[in-house]
Every structure is written in structure tokens, then in C-alpha cells.
C-alpha positions as CSV (number, residue, x, y, z in Angstrom):
1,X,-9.7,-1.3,21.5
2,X,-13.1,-3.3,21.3
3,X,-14.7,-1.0,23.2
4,X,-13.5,2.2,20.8
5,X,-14.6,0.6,17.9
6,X,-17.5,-0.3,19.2
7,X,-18.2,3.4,20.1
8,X,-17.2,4.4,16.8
9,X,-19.6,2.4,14.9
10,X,-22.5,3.7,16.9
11,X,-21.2,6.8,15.6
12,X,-21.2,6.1,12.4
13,X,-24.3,4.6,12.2
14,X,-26.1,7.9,11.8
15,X,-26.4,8.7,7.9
16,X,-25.5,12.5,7.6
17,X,-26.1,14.1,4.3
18,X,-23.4,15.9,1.8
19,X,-24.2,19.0,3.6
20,X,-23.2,17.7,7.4
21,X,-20.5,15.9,5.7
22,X,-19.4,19.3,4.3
23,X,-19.5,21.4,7.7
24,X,-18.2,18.5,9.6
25,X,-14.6,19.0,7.8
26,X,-14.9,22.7,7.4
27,X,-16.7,23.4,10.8
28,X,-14.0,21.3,13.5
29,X,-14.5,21.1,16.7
30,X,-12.2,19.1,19.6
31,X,-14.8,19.1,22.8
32,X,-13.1,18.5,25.7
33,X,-15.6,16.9,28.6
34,X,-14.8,17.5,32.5
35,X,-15.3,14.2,34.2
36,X,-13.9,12.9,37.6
37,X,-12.2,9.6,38.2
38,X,-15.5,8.5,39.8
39,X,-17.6,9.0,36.7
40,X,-14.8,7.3,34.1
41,X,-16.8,4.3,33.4
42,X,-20.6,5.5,34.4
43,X,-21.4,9.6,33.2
44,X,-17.9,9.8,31.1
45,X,-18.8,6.3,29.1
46,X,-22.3,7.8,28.5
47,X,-20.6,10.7,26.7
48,X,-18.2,8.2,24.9
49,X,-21.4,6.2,23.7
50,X,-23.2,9.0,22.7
51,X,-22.6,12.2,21.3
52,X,-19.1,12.5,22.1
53,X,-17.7,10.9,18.5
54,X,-19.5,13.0,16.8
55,X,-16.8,15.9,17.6
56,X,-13.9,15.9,15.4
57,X,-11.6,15.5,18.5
58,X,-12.9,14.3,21.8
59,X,-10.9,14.3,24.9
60,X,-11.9,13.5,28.8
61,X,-10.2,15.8,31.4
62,X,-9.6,14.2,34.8
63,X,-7.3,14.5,37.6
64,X,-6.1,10.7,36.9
65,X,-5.0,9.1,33.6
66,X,-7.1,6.3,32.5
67,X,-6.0,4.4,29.4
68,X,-9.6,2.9,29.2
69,X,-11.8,5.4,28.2
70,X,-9.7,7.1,27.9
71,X,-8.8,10.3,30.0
72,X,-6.1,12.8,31.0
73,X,-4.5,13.0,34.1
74,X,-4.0,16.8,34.7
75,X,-1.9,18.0,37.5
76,X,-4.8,19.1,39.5
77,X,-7.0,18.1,42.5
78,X,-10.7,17.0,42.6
79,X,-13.5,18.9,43.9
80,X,-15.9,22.1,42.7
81,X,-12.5,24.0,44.1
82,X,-10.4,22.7,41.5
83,X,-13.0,23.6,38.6
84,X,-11.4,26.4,37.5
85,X,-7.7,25.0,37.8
86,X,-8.9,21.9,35.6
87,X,-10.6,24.2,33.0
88,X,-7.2,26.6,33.1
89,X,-4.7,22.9,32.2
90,X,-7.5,21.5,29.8
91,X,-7.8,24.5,27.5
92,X,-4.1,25.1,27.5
93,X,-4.0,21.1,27.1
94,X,-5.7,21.1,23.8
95,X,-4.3,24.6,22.3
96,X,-1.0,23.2,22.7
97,X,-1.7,20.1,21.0
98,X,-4.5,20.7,18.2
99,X,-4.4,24.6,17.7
100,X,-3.8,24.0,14.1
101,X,-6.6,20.7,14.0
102,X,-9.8,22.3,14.8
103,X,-11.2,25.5,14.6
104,X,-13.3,25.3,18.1
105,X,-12.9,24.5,21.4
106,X,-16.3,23.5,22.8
107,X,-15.8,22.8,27.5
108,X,-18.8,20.4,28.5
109,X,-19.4,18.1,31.7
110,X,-19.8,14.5,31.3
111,X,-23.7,15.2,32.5
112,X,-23.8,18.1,29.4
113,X,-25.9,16.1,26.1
114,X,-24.8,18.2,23.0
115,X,-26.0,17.9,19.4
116,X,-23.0,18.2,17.4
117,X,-24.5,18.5,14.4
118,X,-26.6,21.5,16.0
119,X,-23.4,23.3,17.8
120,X,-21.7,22.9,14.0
121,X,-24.7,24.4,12.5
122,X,-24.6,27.6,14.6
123,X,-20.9,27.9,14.6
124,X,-20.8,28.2,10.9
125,X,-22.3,31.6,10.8
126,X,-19.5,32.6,13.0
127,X,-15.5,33.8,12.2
128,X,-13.3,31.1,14.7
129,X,-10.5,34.2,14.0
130,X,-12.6,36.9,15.8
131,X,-12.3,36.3,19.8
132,X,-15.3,35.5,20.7
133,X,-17.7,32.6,23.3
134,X,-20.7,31.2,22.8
135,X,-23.2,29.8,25.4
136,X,-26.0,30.5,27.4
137,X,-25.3,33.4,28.9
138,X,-25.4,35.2,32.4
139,X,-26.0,39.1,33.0
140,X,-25.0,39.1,37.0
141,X,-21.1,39.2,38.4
142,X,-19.4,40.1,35.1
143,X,-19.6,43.4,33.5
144,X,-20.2,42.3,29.7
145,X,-21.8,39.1,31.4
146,X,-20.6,35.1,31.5
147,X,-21.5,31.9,30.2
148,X,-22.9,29.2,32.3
149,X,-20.0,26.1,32.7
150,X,-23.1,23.5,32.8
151,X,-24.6,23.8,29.8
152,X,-21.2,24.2,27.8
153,X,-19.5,26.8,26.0
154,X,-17.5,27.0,23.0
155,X,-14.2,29.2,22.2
156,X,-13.3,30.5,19.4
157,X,-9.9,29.5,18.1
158,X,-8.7,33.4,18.8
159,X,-9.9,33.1,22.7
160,X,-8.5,30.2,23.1
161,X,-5.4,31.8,21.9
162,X,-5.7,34.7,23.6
163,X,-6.9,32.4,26.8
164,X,-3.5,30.4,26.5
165,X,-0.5,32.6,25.5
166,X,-1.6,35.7,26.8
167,X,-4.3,35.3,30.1
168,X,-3.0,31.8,31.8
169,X,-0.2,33.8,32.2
170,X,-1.1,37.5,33.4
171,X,-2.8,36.8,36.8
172,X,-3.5,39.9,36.1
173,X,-6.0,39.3,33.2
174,X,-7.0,35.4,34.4
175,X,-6.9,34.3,37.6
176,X,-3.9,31.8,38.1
177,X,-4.9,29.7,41.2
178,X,-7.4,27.2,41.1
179,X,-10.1,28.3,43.2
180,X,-13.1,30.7,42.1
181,X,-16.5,29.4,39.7
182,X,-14.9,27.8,37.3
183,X,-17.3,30.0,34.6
184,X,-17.6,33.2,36.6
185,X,-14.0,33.2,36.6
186,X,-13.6,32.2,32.6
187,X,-16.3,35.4,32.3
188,X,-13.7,37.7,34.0
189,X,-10.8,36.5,31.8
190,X,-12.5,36.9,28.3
191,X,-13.8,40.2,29.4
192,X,-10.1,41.5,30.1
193,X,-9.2,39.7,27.0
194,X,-11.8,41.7,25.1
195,X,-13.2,38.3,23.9
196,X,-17.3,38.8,23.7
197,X,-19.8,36.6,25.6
198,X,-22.5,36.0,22.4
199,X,-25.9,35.7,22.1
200,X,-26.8,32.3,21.1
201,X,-30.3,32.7,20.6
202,X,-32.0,31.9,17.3
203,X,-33.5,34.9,15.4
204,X,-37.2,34.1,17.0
205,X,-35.2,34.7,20.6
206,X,-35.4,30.9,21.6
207,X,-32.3,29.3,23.6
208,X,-30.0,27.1,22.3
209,X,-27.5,26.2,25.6
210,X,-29.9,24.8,28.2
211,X,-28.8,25.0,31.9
212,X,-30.9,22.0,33.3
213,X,-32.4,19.3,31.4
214,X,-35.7,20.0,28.8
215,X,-38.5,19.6,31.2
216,X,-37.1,22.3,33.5
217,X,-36.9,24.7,30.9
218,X,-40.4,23.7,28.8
219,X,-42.3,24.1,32.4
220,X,-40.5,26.4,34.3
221,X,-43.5,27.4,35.9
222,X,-43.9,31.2,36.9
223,X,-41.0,34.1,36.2
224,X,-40.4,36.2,39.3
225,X,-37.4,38.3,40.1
226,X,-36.5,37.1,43.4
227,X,-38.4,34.0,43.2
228,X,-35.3,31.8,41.5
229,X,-31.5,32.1,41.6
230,X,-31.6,31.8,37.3
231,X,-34.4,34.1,36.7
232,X,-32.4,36.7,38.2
233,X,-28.9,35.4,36.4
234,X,-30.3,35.7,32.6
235,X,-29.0,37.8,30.2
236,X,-31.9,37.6,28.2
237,X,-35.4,37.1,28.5
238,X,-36.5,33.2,28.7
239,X,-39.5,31.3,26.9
240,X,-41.2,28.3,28.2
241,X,-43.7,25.3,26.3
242,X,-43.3,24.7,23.2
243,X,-41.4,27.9,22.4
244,X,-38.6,27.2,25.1
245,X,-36.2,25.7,22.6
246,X,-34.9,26.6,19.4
247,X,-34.7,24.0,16.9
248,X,-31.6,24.2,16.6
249,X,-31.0,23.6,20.2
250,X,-27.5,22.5,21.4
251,X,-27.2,21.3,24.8
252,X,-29.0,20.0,28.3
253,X,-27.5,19.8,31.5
254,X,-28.1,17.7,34.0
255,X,-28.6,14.6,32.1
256,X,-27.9,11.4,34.1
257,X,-26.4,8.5,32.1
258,X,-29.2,6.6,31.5
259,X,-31.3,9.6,29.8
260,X,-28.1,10.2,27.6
261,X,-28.8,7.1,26.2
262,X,-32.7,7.5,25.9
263,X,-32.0,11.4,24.3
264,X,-29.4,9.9,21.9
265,X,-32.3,7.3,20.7
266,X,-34.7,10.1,20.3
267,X,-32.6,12.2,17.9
268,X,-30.7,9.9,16.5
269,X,-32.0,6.2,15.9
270,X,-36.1,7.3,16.2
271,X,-36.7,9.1,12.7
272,X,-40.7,10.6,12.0
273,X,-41.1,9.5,7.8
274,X,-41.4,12.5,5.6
275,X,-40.3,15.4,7.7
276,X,-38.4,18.2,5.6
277,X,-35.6,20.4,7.1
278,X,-36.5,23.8,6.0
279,X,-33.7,25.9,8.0
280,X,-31.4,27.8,6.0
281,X,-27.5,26.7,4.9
282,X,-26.4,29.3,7.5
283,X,-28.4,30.0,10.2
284,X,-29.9,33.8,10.6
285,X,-28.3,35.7,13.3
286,X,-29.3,36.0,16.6
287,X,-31.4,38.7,18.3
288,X,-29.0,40.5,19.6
289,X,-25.8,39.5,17.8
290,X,-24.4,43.2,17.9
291,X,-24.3,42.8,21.5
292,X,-26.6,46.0,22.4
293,X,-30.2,44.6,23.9
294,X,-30.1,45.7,27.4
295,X,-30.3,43.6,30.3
296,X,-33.4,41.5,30.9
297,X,-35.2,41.4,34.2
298,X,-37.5,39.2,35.5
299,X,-40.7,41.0,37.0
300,X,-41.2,41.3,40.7
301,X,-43.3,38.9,42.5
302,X,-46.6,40.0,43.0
303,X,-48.2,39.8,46.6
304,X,-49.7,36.6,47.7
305,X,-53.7,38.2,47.8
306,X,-54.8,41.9,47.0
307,X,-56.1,44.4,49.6
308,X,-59.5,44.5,50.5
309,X,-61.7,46.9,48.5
310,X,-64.1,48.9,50.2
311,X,-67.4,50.2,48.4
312,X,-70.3,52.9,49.9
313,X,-73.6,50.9,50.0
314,X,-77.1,52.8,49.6
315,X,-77.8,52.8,53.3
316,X,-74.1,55.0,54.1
317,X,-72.4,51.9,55.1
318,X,-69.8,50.4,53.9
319,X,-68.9,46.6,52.7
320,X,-65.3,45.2,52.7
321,X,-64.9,42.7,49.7
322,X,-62.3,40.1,50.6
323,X,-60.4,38.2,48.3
324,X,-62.5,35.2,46.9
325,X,-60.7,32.1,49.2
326,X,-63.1,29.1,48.2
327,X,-61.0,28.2,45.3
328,X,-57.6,26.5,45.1
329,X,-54.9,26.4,42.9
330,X,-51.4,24.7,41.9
331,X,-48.8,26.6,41.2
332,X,-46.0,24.9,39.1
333,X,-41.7,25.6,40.0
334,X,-39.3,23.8,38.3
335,X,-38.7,20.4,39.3
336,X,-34.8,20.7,40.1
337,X,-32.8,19.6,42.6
338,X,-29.1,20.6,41.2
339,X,-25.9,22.4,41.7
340,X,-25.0,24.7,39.3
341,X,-22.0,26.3,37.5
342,X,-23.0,29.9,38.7
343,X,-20.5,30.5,41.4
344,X,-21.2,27.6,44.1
345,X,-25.2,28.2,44.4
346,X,-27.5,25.3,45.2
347,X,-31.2,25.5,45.3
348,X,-33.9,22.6,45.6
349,X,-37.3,23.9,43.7
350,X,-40.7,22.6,44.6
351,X,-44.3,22.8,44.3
352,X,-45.8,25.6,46.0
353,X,-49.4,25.0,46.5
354,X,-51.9,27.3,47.9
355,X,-55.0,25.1,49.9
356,X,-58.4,27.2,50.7
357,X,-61.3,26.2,52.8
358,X,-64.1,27.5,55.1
359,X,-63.0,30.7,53.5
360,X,-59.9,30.1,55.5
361,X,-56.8,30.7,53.6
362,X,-53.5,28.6,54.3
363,X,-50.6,29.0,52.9
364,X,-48.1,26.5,53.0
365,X,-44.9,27.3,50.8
366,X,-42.0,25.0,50.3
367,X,-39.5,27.8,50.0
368,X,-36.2,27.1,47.7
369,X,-33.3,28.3,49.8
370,X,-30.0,29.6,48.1
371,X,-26.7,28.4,50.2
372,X,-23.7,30.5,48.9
373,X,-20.3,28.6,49.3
């Protein structure tokens, strides 16, 4: 009980205005974090010390009870396998119990950081009683598209309904085993639940739901279709530097515990003096919140050096121009190393660097490779 208390009063010490006191009891959300018995008192206490409080309902969804932290024992397995089988028993889980509590149901892994106040923010131009989810979304696999599992995602209460009494049901509609990606399989079931994968952009087009942590997204170094497994999976098209994230940005995957802790300083302990918050009560909708921008694709790569050019001289021969190769440059990839929730993909992204001498060109790539479970 120490240790709860203890949590709550970190909590607490953030001083939230009238307004985020306001949307905190008319904007509830229960967030329920996948964790593993391995991670109950490492990733999972991160959450606990962190953002987690700041839902209105937080619960941790293992395969083994632990009165600790504490967690709930669901009657399924451990492994990426059993993903989709824990998401299936948590969501019913949590309808069953705190349908009429809440008015979201936001899924996040205990390496997810969230900014509640954030996710609140945006869900509060939204209607709980319409069925729709909310994440960063995925154009590949699923007809209307999916959201990526990583970076979270958040039901409204009328797909979670529909999810529980109708779908976990119908195999059908939802699949009813527990293999399959855990979110490429959730996409399938909203889609044959008519339940609409949003855009959760802000109006200037900027993401909100991060797949990998900040510095992946802020230099993601260059966009080629082909290149990277994510350029090719987004829904919509991606900004990098300062314009990467919205400032009203939700979540980062990919956080190990002790960043949580450094992240949950930065927002919430470190304060600049005299900064105004100028963003409006609700916040304006997003690009393409009618759901009819088509498809974004990334551009192909272009090839590594141009042909030679050939030009008539005054004397009727001819010159070949060759590529200039005295010069060297860096080119920067994402510095990732990660699994992610797209359906059992794992890349490792390096530098690529291109090294030029004695106007002898050498190319040595460190090629990402995709393995598909």
C-alpha cells in the first residue's frame, strides 16, 4: 500500500488547472497496459510511476496475477503469439467491469509513454458513442487501414462495445484464436464492425501517436518507398525536425524504463517561466477527419549515381562527364533497432555512408533486412 500511495502522490503533484480538472471528469479514460510477468517490477513499475495515474482507471494485463503492482492474470499464454489473445481477454476484461465508468478505452505497452492530459485533449473533440479508433495509423494489410499496437490506440466506448458483445464472439467478424498481429488483427475486426480507423493528425498534418521513440521520428533521415518497412506502412504522409510532432503529441514507443522517468521530468516537473498555452478549448480537426485523403506513398529511391552525360566537343569528339566522386557524404537512417506491432516484422536501421577517393567510388551499405515471422 506504501508503494500506491507513494505513486499517487507523484501523481498528484502536477498542478492541473480548472480546465484539465474539467476534462479529466468529463473526458474518462481506463488505459489498460500489456506487460509480461518479466517486466512487473522493471517496464510495468515505470508506467505505474509515471503517466499511468494520470488515467482515470489504470489496469496492467499479464498472463500471471500479481497483487503488487498490481496486475491481472488472464487466462492466456506469453509470447508475441499470444498478443492478440491477451488484447481479445483485456478489452472484454475492462468492458465487463467499467463500461459504464469511463468513456475510453485507451491499449498501450508498458514501453508506450503517453501524455494523458494530451490523449484527453484530443478525445474531447470526439463522440465516445460513434464507433470509432484512434492511433497512428497504417495504410498496408487492411482495407480501410489499422492502427499500429506500439504506439497505442484508443476505442471508443461504442467499439469497445461492438468489439465485446458482438465481434469476440463471431469468429466470423474477429478472429477468436490467439495467434495473428495483435493490431493487424484488431484492424480486421473494427473494419467488419464498421468502426473507423481516424486520423489523428493535428490540423497542420503533424502526428500525434509515435511508433518509436522522438529522435527516430525528428531525424528519420531520407523517405524512400522500399527503403524502410514504415515508410511503406503509413497512411499518411510523415514530417521530420521540428515539424515531426504535434504539440499536442500523445505517445512514444519504445521507451525503456529509465527514459520514462527522464520524459516524465521533462513534461512534467521541468516548467520554462512565462510560456502561454494558446491552443484552442477543443482542438481543430484533423486533416483528414472525413476519412477521404488518399493513400500516401513514399517516393521511389533514386539510383545511387546518374548516367554519364556525353557532350560534342569543337574538334567532332566526344567527352563523357562522370559523376563528380571526390566528395563524400553521410547519409542519416533512423537509429532503430526494434520489433514492431506491424505483423511480426523486425528491422535493424543503420548509417549508410557513401566514402570516395582517387575518384574511386565505394560503396559500402549496411542494408536493413526485414525477417517476416
Amino acid at each position: 500500500m506504501k508503494q500506491i500511495n507513494t505513486t499517487k502522490s507523484r501523481a498528484n503533484d502536477v498542478i492541473v488547472d480548472k480546465k484539465g480538472k474539467d476534462r479529466y471528469d468529463k473526458v474518462r479514460i481506463l488505459c489498460w497496459v500489456m506487460t509480461t510477468p518479466a517486466n512487473h517490477e522493471t517496464k510495468a513499475l515505470a508506467v505505474k510511476e509515471t503517466w499511468g495515474p494520470r488515467c482515470n482507471v489504470l489496469l496492467f494485463m499479464s498472463s500471471a496475477n500479481d497483487t503488487k503492482l498490481p496486475a491481472i492474470g488472464l487466462p492466456v499464454g506469453e509470447g508475441r503469439e499470444e498478443l492478440w489473445g491477451k488484447t481479445r481477454e483485456a478489452f472484454r476484461y475492462v468492458w465487463e467491469r467499467y463500461q459504464d465508468e469511463v468513456d475510453w478505452f485507451f491499449k498501450a505497452d508498458d514501453d508506450t509513454y503517453v501524455i494523458v492530459e494530451n490523449l484527453r485533449y484530443f478525445l474531447s473533440g470526439f463522440n465516445t458513442l460513434k464507433p470509432s479508433y484512434f492511433g497512428n495509423k497504417f495504410k498496408t494489410l487492411v482495407d480501410n487501414g489499422f492502427i499500429s499496437g506500439g504506439a497505442g490506440y484508443a476505442l471508443s466506448k461504442e467499439a469497445t462495445r461492438r468489439f465485446v458483445t458482438i465481434g469476440y464472439h463471431n469468429e466470423s467478424l474477429c478472429r477468436k484464436d490467439h495467434g495473428g498481429a495483435e493490431d493487424v488483427e484488431m484492424g480486421y475486426c473494427m473494419q467488419n464492425l464498421n468502426v473507423s480507423a481516424m486520423d489523428t493528425r493535428d490540423s497542420q498534418g503533424r502526428a500525434r501517436f509515435f511508433t518509436f521513440a522522438a529522435e527516430s521520428h525528428y531525424f528519420p533521415g531520407e523517405i524512400y518507398s522500399g527503403d524502410y518497412w514504415y515508410w511503406d506502412y503509413m497512411y499518411y504522409p510523415p514530417t521530420q525536425g521540428r515539424n515531426c510532432c504535434s504539440d499536442s503529441t500523445i505517445s512514444f514507443h519504445y521507451i525503456d524504463q529509465r527514459t520514462m522517468y527522464i520524459l516524465d521530468l521533462f513534461f512534467y516537473q521541468i516548467r520554462p517561466f512565462g510560456l502561454v498555452d494558446n491552443r484552442p478549448a477543443i482542438p481543430e480537426p484533423p486533416p483528414d477527419v472525413n476519412l477521404t485523403a488518399p493513400r500516401w506513398f513514399a517516393p521511389p529511391m533514386p539510383t545511387t549515381s546518374p548516367p554519364p552525360t556525353t557532350i560534342t566537343t569543337t574538334t567532332k569528339s566526344t567527352t563523357t562527364l562522370k559523376p563528380n566522386t571526390t566528395t563524400s557524404q553521410t547519409t542519416l537512417k533512423p537509429n532503430i533497432t526494434s520489433k514492431t506491432s506491424a505483423p511480426g516484422i523486425t528491422k535493424k536501421v543503420e548509417a549508410q555512408k557513401t566514402v570516395a577517393s582517387n575518384n574511386t567510388t565505394k560503396n559500402t551499405n549496411t542494408t536493413k533486412k526485414t525477417d517476416i515471422a
